[in-house]
C-alpha positions as CSV (number, residue, x, y, z in Angstrom):
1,X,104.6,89.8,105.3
2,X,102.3,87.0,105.4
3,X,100.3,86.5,108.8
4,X,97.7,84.9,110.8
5,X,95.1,87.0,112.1
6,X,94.4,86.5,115.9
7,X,93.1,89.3,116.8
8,X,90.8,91.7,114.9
9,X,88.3,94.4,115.1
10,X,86.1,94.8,111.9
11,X,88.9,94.3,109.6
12,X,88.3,94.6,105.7
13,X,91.0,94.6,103.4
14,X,91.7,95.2,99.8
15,X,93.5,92.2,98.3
16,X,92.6,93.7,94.8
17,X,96.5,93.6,94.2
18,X,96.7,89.9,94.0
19,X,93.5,88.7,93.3
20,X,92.1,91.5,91.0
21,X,88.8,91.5,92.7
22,X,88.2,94.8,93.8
23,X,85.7,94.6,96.5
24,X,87.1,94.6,100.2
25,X,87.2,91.0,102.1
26,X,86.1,90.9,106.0
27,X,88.1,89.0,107.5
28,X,87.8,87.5,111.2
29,X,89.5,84.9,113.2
30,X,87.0,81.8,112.3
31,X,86.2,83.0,109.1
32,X,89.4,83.7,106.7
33,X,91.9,84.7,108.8
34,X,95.1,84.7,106.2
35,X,96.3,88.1,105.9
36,X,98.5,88.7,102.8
37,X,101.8,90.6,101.8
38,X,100.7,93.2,99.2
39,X,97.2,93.8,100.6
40,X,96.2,97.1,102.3
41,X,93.7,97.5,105.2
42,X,90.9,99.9,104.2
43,X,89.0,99.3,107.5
44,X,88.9,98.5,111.1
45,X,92.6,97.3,113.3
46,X,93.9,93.5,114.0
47,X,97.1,91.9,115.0
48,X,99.2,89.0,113.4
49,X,101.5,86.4,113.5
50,X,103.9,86.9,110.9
51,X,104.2,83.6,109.0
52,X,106.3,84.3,105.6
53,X,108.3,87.8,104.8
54,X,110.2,88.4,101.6
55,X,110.9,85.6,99.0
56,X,108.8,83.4,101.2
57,X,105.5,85.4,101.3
58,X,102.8,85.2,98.4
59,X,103.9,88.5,97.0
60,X,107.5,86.9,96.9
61,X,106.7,83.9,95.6
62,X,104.8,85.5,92.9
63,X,107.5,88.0,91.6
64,X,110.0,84.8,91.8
65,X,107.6,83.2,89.6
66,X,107.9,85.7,87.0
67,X,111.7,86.3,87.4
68,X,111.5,83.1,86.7
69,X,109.2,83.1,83.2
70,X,111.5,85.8,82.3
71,X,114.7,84.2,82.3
72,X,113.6,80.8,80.6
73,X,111.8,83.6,77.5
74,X,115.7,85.3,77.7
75,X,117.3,81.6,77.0
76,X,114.8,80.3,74.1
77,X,116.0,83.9,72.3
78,X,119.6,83.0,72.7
79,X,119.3,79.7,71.6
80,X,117.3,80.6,68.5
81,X,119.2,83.1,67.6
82,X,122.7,81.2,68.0
């Protein structure tokens, strides 16, 4: 799930999954407080409003996107090959 932090304790968390940056990012509720589906805490506690879950998160939204890619590749085969 996708959230909105509001309320957090020292929180660092390890978005390497989407972003491919692999140190951890502090986040705090006037400084970044977007927490992501497919990110793991690695420090500290928070709470969060849930704001996107499933298709509708990033995560989601990403694997539709290549779902997507996918299928388009699978119909320029057919077509070239019919």
């Amino acid at each position: 799930a996708d959230g909105i932090l509001i309320q957090g304790n020292d929180l660092k968390i390890d978005e390497s999954a989407l972003t491919g940056e692999s140190d951890h990012v502090r986040k705090s509720l006037d400084k970044d407080p977007m927490l992501l589906s497919g990110t793991h805490v690695m420090e500290g506690s928070g709470k969060m409003v849930v704001t996107a879950v499933g298709v509708n998160s990033q995560t989601g939204i990403i694997f539709a996107l290549l779902g997507a890619g996918g299928e388009e590749e699978e119909e320029k085969k057919e077509k070239k090959g019919g």
